[in-house]
N, C-alpha and C positions, 0 to 999 in steps of 0.2 A: 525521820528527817535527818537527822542527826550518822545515820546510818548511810544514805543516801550520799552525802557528803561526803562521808571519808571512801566510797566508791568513787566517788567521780577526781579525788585527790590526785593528782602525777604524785607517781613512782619516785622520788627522787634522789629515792637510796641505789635506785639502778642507776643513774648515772654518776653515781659515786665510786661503783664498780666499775664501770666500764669506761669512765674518763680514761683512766691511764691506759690500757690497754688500746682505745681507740686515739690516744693521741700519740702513740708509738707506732701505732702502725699509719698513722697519715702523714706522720714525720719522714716517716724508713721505707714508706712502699708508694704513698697518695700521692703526695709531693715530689717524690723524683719518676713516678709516671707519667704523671702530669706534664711536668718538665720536657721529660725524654718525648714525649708529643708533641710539644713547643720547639721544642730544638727540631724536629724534623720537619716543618715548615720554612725551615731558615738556611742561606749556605753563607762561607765565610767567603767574605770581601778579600780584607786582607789578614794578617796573622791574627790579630785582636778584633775585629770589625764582623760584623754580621747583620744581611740583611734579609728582609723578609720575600720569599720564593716562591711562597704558595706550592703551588702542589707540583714544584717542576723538579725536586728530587725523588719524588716516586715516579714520574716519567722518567728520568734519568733513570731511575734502577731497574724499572722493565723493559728498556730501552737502549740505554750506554752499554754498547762492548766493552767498557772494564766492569761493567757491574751486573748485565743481565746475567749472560751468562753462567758466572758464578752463584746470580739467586735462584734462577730456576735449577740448576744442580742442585746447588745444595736442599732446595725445597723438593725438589724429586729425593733424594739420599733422607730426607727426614720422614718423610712419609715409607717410604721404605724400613727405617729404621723401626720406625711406628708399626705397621707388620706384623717381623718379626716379633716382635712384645704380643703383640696380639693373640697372635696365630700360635707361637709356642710357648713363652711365660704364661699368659693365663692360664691357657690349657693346661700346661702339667701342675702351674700354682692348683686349679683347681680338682686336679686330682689328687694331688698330696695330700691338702687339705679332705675330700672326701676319705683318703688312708687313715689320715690322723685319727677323723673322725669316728671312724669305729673304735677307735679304744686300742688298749695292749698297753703292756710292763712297762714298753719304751717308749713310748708315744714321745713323752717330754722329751727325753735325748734326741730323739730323728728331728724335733719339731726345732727345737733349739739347735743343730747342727747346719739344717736349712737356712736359718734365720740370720745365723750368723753373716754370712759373706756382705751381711745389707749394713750392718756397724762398722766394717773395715774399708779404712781410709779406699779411696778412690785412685790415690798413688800407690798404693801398696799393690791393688788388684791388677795395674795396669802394668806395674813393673812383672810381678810374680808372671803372668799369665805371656809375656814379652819372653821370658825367660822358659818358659814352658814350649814353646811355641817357635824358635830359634829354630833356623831347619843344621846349624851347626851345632850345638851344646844342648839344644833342647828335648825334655824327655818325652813330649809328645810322641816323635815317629818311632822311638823304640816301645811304648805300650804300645800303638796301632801292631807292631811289626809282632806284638806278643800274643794279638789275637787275630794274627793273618790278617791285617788290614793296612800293613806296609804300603802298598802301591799307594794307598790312598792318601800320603801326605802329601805334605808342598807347603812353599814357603808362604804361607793364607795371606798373612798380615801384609806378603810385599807382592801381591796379585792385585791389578785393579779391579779386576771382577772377582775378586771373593774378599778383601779387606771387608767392605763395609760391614758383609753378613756376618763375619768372624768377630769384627768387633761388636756387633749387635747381641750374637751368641753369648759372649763373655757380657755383656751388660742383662743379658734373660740370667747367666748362673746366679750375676750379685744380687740381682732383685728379686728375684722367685719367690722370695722369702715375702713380700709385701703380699702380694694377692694370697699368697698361701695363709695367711692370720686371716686375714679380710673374710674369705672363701669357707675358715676356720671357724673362725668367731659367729658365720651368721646359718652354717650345719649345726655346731650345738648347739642353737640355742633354740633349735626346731624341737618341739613336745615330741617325748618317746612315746607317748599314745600313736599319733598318725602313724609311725613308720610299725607300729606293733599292732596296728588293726589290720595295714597292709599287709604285714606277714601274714597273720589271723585267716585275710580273702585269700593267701598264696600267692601272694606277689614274688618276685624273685630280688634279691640285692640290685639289681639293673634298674627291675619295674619301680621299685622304689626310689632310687634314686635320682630318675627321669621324670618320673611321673608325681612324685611327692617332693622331695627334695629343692630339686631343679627351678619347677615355678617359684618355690617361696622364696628362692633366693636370687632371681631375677632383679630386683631392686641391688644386692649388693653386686651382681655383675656389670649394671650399670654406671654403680660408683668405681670398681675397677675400672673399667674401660674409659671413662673419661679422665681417672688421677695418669694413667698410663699415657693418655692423647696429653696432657698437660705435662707430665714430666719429661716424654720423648722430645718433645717440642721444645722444652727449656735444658734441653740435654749440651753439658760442654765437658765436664769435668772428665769424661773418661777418654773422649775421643782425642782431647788436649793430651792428657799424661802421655797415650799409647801413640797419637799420630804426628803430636806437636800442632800446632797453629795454623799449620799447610794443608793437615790433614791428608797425608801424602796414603798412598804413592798418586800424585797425578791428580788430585782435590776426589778420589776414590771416593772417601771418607767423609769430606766434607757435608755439614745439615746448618742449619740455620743459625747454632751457635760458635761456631767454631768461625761462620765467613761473617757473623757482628764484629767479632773479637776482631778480626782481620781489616773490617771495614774501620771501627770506630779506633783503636789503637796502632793500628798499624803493625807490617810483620816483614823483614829481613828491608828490603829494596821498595816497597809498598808503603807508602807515607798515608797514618792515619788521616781520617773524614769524619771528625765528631758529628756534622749532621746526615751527613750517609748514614754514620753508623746506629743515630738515632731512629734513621729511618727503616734500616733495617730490623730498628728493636721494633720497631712499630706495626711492623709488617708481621712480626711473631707474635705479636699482641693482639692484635685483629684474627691471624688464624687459629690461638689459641682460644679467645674467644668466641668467634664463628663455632669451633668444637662445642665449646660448655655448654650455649645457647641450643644445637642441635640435640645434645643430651636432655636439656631444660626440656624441651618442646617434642621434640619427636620421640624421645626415650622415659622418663620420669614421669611424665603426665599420661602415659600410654599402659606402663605396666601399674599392676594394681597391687599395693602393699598391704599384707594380712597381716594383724595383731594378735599374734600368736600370744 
């Protein structure tokens, strides 16, 4: 009886732990989303004055020639953005990491050199890589020029059609380093029995890797692919240092953070729109959203996690 009891007891050492931590984050995150959702229902009157609009600022923004425009760019330029991550960060993340994982003297050195560029400020990569990248002082065209691939420069960053991928490229170098631990961490920790029985049938380093490997790590390619759809999507800090607030040449550049920034604070001649700009955090929140849900449901529930 007595026993029975202290099973049916609330925990209430767990909410002693997790008080603080859950009231910091409803402080710093619950509370000014919340907010920033409230504010996008509403437009100002007059300077101080605000009233209630219901849903005629998300009409206005798929709608008003100073704001469509801009959002569908920019939401075509993030999903682009999105992509590239995709298509070449994972992919080499997940072959580095498959490198790593065989072992060697230097593993740690190469694994640690990758890693690196993902702890350095976001100004520093955006300056160095500007300077890199100059079609006047920069040493980019004289290494192309040193391995006969001269013709192939040009000024990337001031082209409308190639800014964006250029600065996409330089944001896969800084980051590679995330999926590559991610991709790292969930290769070791597969039993050297499976890939040593495969050898054993004759498998080839391929077979094994495809056919053993590959499924059991489906679960963590999942979790990449959705922090990458969630990070792309909250993406501002790089495109800010290298393209400024304009996200020049010509809004090229511009994604979904850079034309908040522009909508909710305003930029040169362009007088901020606190509830625009809400509105447009809003519109990141829902498609950020819509993503994690699609992973919830169509991806995480679909692939099937082994207990190795």
């Amino acid at each position: 009886m007595q026993l029975s009891k202290r099973r049916s007891q609330f925990p209430v050492h767990v909410l002693v732990f997790l008080a603080p931590a859950v009231l910091l984050y409803t402080i710093f995150m619950v509370v000014p989303l919340i907010n920033s959702l409230r504010l996008s229902f509403f437009e100002t009157v007059n300077q101080n004055q605000q009233s209630f609009a219901g849903l005629q600022n998300y009409i206005k923004l798929f709608t008003d020639s100073n704001f469509a425009p801009f959002f569908w760019r920019a939401l075509r330029n993030n999903f682009v953005f999105f992509a590239v991550h995709m298509l070449v960060q994972n992919p080499i993340g997940l072959l580095l990491a498959a490198l790593l994982a065989e072992g060697g003297p230097i593993r740690n050195f190469f694994r640690t050199i990758i890693f690196m560029p993902t702890v350095l400020s976001v100004v520093i990569i955006g300056f160095v890589w500007q300077l890199i990248l100059n079609p006047l002082w920069g040493v980019a065209e004289s290494m192309l020029k040193a391995v006969g691939l001269g013709a192939w420069f040009g000024p990337w960053l001031g082209k409308p059609e190639s800014a964006l991928i250029t600065v996409s490229l330089i944001s896969v170098w800084q980051f590679v380093g995330i999926p590559m631990i991610l991709f790292y961490a969930a290769l070791i920790g597969i039993p050297d029995e499976l890939t040593e029985a495969a050898r054993v049938d004759g498998a080839t380093a391929w077979d094994t890797f495809w056919r053993i490997k590959f499924p059991l790590i489906l679960p963590t390619i999942g979790i990449v692919g959705v922090l990458t759809f969630v990070g792309n999507f909250n993406a501002f800090d790089l495109i800010y240092t290298m393209k400024g607030a304009n996200a020049g040449p010509d809004f090229s550049t511009d994604i979904m953070g850079t034309f908040f920034y522009r909508t909710f604070f305003g930029q040169q001649l362009q007088l901020g729109n606190p509830t625009m700009g809400a509105t447009v955090a809003a519109m990141m929140f829902l498609i950020i959203l819509t993503g994690v849900l699609i992973y919830m449901f169509l991806w995480a529930r679909r692939v099937q996690t082994y207990e190795l």
